[in-house]
C-alpha positions in Angstrom: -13.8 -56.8 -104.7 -16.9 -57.0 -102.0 -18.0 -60.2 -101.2 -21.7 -59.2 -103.1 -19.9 -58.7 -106.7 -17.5 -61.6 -106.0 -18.1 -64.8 -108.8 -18.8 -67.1 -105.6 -22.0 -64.7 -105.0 -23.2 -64.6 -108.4 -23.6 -68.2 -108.8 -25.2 -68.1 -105.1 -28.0 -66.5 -106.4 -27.9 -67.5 -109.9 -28.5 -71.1 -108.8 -31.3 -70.0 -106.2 -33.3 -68.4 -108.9 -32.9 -71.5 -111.0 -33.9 -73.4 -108.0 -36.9 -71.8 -106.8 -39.5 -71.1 -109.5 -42.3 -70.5 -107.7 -40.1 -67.8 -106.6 -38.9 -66.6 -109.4 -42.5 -66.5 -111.3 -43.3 -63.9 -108.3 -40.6 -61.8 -108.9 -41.1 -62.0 -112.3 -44.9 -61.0 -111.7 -44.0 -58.0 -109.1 -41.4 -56.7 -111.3 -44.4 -56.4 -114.2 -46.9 -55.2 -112.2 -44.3 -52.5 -111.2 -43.2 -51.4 -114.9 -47.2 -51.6 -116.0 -48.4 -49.4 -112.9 -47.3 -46.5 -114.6 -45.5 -43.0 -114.0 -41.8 -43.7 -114.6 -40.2 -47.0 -116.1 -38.0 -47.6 -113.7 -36.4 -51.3 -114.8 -37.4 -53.6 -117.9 -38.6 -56.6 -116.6 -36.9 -59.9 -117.8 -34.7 -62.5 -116.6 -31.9 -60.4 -116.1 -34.6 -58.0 -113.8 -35.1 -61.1 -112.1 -31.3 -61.8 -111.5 -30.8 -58.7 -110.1 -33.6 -59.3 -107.9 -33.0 -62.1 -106.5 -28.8 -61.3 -106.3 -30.1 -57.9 -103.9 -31.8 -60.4 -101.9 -29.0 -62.2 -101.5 -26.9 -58.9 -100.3 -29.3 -58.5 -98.1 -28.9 -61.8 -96.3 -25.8 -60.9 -96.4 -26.5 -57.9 -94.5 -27.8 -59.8 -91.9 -25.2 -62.3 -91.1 -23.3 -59.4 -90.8 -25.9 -57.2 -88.5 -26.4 -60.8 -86.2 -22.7 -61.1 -85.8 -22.3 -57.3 -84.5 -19.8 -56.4 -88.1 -22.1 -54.3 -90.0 -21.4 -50.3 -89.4 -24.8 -49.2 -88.0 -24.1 -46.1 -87.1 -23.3 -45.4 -90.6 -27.1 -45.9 -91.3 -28.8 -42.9 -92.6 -32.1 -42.0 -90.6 -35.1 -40.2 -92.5 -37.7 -38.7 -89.7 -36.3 -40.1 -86.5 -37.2 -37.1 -84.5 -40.6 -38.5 -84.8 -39.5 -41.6 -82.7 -36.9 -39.8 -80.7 -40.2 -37.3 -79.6 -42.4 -40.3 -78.8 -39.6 -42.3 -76.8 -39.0 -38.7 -74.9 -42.3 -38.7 -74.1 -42.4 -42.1 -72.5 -45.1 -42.6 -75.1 -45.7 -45.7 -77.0 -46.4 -46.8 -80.2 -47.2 -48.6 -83.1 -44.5 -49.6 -85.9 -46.0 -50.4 -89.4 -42.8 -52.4 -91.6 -42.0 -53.9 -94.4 -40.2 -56.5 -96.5 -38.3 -53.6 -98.4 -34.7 -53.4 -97.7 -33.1 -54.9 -94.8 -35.9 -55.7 -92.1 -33.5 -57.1 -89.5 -32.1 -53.2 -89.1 -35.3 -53.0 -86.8 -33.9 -54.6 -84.3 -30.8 -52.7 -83.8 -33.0 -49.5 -83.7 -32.3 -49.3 -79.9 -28.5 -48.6 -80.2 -29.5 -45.8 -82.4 -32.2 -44.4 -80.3 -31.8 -44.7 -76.7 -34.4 -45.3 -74.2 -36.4 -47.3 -77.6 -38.1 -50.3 -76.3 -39.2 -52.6 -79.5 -41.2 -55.5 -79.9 -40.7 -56.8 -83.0 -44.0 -59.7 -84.3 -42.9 -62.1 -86.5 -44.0 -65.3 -88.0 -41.0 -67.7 -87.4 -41.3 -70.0 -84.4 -37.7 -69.5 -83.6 -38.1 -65.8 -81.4 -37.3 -67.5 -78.5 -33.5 -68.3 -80.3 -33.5 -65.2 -82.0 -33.7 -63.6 -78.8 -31.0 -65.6 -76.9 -29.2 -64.9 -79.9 -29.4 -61.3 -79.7 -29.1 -60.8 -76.2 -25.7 -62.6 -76.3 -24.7 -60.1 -79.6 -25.8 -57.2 -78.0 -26.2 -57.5 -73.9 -27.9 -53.6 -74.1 -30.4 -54.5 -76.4 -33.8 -53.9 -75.7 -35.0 -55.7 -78.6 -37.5 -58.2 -78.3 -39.0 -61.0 -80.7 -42.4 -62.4 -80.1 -43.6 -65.1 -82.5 -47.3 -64.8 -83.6 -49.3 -66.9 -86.1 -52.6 -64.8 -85.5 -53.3 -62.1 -82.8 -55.1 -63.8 -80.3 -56.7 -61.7 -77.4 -54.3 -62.9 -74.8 -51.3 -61.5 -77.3 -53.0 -57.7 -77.8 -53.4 -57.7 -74.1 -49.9 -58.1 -73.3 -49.2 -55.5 -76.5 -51.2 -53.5 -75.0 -49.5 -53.0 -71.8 -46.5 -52.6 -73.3 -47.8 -49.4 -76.0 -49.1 -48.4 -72.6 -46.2 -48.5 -70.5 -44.0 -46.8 -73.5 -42.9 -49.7 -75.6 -43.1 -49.9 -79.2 -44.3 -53.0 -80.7 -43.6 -53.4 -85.0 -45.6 -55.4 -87.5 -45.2 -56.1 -90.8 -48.0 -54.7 -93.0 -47.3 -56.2 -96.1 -47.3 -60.4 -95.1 -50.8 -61.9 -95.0 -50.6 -64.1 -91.4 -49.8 -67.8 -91.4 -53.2 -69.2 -91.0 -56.6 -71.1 -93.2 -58.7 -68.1 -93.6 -56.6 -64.7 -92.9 -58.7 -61.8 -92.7 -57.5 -59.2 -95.3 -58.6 -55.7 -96.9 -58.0 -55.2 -100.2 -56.2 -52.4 -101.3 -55.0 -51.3 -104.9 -51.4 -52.1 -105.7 -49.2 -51.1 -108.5 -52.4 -51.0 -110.8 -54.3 -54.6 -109.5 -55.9 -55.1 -106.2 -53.8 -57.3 -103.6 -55.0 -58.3 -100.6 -53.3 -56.7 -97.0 -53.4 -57.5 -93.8 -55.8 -56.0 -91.1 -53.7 -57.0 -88.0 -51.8 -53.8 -87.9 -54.8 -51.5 -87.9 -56.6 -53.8 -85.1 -53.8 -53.7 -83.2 -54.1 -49.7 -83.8 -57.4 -49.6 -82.6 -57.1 -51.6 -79.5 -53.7 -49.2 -78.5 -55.2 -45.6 -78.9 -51.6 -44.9 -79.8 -49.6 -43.0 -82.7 -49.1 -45.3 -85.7 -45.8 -44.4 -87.3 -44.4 -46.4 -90.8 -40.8 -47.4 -91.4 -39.3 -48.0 -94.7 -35.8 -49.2 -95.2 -33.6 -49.3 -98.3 -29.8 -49.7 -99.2 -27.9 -47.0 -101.3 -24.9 -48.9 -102.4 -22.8 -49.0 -99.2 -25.3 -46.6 -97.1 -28.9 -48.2 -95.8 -31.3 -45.5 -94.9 -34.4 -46.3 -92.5 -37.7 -43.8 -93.2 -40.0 -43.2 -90.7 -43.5 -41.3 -91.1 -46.4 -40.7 -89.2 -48.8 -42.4 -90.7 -51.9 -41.5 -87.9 -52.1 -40.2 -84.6 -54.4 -42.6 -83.6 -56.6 -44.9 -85.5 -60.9 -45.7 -85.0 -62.1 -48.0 -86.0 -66.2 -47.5 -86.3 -68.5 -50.5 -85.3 -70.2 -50.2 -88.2 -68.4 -50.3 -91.7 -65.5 -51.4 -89.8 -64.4 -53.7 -93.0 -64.5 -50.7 -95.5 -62.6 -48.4 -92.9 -59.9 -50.8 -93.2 -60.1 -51.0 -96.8 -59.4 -47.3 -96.7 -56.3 -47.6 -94.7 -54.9 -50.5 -96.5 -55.3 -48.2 -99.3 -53.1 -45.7 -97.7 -50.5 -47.8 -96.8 -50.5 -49.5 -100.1 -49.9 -46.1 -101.6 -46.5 -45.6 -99.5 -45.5 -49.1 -99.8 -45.8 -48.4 -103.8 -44.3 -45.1 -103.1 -40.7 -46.8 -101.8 -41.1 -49.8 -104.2 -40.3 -47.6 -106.9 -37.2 -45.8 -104.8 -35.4 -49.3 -104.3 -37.5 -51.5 -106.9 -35.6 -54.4 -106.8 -35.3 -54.6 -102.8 -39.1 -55.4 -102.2 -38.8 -59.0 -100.8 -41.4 -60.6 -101.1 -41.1 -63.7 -103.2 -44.7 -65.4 -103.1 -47.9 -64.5 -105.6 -48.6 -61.6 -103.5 -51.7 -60.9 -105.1 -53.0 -64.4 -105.0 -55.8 -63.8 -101.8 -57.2 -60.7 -103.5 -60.6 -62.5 -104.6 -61.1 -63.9 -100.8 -64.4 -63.8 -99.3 -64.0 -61.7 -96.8 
């Protein structure tokens, strides 16, 4: 019996859906949303929905303990377009990585072992990256992996991004977590059938790196994970006027592909808050 299906793991995440209901409500919500959206039904939303959602969340923290301590079989991971990366890194071209909370994020990290000569920089919210990247270093001494914390992208951070796209590096951001701040500045972008607010950062970022912007999507299969990438443009421009509805437009087309894998691996979209909470902000 695997330590996901054992009794001990079932009243794990039994008792932190009990204990988290703004949590729960969101899942709840997202897994509506999902079944209202149209095309195919794919799950009936309920409370046993909601179990399952919150018990693949759990496996997937699971995942990572196991990915942080060097015991989970990476190169049994399944890899969907990485010629694309493999082409760029050749190239000693950088880019720009669009993620997401589908799947197991953390398998990100570990991208260099998979594909040498990668150089990552991975943006992230927590204001632990310094640890993380101790942490890492110590777990894998050949990474070239490396965390940066941001709360917004100040000028001073897209400069030194900038340098690094330029001298080959890759730097990833998530595309579906609003930033950590008062006022974020969002697009909105339709979502499984209501508008939800996305952030901009990602596209900004785009436009300052004249670089290819590529999407990764990553998803378990019972034992196997798999890790899509796609081009998503060769470079992006933003014009000085209209700027706020070109990035409407682009939300819009990452919103579609985000929908597009949220239906693959419904229940492994993780993002437990009222996603769609920001989507009447003044922008």
């Amino acid at each position: 019996m695997s330590a996901a299906s054992s009794p001990g793991f079932t009243c794990c995440s039994l008792w932190y859906m009990m204990t988290r209901p703004a949590a729960r409500a969101a899942s709840k919500d997202y897994l509506r949303r999902l079944a209202q959206s149209g095309g195919e039904v794919i799950l009936k939303p309920g409370v046993f929905s909601v179990f399952r959602h919150f018990a693949c969340f759990a496996e997937s923290i699971l995942e990572k303990m196991l990915l942080w301590s060097g015991l989970y079989e990476t190169d049994q991971v399944k890899f969907v377009g990485k010629e694309l990366i493999m082409a760029q890194t050749a190239a000693q071209s950088g880019g720009l990585l669009i993620c997401c909370h589908l799947g197991n994020l953390e398998l990100s990290r570990f991208l260099s072992k998979q594909l040498p000569g990668l150089k990552l920089t991975v943006l992230i919210h927590t204001k632990h990256a310094q640890r993380f990247n101790r942490l890492l270093a110590h777990l894998n001494p050949e990474s070239q992996v490396d965390l940066m914390q941001v709360t917004e992208l100040s000028p001073a951070t897209a400069i030194v991004l900038a340098r690094k796209v330029a001298q080959g590096e890759f730097v990833a951001i998530a595309g579906d977590r609003i930033p950590v701040s008062p006022h974020p500045r969002v697009a909105l972008a339709e979502f499984l059938g209501t508008v939800a607010p996305f952030p901009v950062g990602p596209y900004i970022l785009a436009n300052l790196f004249h670089c290819p912007v590529y999407l990764m999507f990553s998803m378990s299969h019972g034992v196997t994970a798999e890790i899509h990438f796609e081009l998503f443009h060769k470079v992006i421009r933003l014009p000085r006027k209209g700027r706020d509805q070109a990035l409407a437009r682009i939300a819009t087309e990452y919103a579609r592909r985000l929908e597009h894998f949220c239906r693959r691996a419904p229940l492994q979209w993780f993002n437990f808050y009222d996603f769609w909470s920001l989507a009447t902000v003044d922008n």
